[in-house]
C-alpha atoms as a printed R data frame, in Angstrom:
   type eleno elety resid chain resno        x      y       z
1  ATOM     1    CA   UNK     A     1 -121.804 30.745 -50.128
2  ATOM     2    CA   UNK     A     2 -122.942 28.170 -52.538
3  ATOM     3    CA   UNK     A     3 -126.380 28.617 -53.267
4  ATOM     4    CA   UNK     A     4 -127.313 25.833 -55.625
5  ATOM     5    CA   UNK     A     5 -126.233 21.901 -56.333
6  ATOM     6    CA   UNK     A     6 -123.851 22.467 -58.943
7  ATOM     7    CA   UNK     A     7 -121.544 25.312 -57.072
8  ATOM     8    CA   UNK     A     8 -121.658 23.235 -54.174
9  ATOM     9    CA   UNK     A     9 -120.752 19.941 -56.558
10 ATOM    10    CA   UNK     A    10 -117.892 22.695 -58.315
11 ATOM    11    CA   UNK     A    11 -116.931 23.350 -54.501
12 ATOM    12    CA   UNK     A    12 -116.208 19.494 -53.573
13 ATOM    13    CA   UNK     A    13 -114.367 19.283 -56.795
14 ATOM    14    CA   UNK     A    14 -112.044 21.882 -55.902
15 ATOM    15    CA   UNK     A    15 -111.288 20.548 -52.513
16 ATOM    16    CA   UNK     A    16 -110.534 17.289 -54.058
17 ATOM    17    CA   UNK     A    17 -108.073 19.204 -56.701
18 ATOM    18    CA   UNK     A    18 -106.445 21.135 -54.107
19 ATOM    19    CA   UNK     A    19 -105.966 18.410 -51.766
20 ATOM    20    CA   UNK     A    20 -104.637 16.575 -54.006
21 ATOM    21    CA   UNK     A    21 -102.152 18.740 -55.410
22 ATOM    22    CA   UNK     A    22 -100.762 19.539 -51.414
23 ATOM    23    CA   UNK     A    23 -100.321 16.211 -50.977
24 ATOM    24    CA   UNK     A    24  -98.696 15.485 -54.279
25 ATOM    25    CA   UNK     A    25  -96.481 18.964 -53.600
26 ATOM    26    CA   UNK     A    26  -95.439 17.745 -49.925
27 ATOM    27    CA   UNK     A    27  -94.717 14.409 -51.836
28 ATOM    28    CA   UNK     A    28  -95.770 13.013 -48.463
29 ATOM    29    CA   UNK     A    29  -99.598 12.207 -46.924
30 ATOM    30    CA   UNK     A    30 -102.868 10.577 -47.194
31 ATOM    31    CA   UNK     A    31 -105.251 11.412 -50.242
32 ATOM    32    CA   UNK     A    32 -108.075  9.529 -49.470
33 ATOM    33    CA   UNK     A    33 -109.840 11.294 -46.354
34 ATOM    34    CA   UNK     A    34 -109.802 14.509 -48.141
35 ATOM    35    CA   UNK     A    35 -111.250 12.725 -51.470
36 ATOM    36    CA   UNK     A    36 -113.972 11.039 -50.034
37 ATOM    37    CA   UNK     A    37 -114.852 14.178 -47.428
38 ATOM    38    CA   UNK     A    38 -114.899 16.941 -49.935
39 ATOM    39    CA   UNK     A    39 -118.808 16.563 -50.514
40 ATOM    40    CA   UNK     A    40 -119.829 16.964 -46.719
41 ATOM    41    CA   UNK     A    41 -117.068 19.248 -45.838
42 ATOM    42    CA   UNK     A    42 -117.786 21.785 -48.678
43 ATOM    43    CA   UNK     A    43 -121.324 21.463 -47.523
44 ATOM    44    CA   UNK     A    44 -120.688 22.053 -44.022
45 ATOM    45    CA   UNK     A    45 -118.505 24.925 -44.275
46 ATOM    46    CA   UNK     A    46 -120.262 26.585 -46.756
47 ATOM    47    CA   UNK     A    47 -124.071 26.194 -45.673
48 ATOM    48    CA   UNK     A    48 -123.604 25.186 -42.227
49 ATOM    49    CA   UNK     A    49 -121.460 26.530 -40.080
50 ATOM    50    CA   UNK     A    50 -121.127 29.996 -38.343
51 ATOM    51    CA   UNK     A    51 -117.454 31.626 -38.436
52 ATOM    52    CA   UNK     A    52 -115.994 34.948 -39.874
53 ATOM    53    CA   UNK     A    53 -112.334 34.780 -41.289
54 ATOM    54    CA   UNK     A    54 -112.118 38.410 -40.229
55 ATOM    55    CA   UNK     A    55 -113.133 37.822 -36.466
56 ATOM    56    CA   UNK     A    56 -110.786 34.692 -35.535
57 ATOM    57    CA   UNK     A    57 -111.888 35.728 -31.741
58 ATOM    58    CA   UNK     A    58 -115.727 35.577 -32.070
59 ATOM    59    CA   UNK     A    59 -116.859 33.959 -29.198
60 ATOM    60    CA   UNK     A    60 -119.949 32.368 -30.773
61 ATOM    61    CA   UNK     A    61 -117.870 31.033 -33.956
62 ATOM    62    CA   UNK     A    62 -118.568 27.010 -34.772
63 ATOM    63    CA   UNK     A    63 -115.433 25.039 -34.204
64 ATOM    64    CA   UNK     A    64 -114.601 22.446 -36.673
65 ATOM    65    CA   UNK     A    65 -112.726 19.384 -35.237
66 ATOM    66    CA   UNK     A    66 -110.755 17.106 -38.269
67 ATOM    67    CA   UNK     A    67 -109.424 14.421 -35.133
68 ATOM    68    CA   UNK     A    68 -108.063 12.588 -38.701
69 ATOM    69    CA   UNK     A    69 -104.615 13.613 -38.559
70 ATOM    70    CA   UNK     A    70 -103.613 12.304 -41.858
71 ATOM    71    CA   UNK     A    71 -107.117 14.345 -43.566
72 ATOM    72    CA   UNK     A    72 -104.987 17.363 -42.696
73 ATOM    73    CA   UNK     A    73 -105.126 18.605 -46.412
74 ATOM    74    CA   UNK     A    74 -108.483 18.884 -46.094
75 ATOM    75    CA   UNK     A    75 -108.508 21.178 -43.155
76 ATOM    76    CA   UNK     A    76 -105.803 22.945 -45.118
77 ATOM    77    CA   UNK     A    77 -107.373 23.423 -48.272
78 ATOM    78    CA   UNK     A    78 -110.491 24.775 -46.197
79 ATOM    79    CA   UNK     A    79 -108.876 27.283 -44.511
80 ATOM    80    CA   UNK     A    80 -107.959 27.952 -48.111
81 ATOM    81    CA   UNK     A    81 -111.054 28.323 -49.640
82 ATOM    82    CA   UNK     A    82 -113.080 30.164 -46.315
């Protein structure tokens, strides 16, 4: 987990990069929501909420909703990173 400003600045910038670059690659969807989301989102999964990759099952996991269809590389490039 990020534990300063500048890895969680370096985090947003990666989630821009890489949702970029799946968009670009499908050569089909919507850059924008993942652009101007990366800030909050990196924030949010890294400092905020409770989930372990390696126990998809936990009961008392956070849930993250994206109800922005076309934002779907973000979610992707999440699941990426975490």
């Amino acid at each position: 987990m990020p534990d300063n400003l500048q890895q969680l600045q370096l985090l947003a910038k990666t989630i821009r990069v890489l949702s970029a670059e799946t968009v670009e690659g499908a050569k089909s969807g919507h850059p924008g929501m993942p652009m101007g989301a990366a800030d909050y989102a990196g924030l949010l999964w890294a400092e905020v909420l409770r989930f372990n990759p390696k126990e998809p099952s936990w009961i008392n996991r956070d849930r993250f909703v994206l109800s922005a269809g076309h934002g779907c590389a973000l979610l992707y490039t999440l699941l990426h990173l975490f």
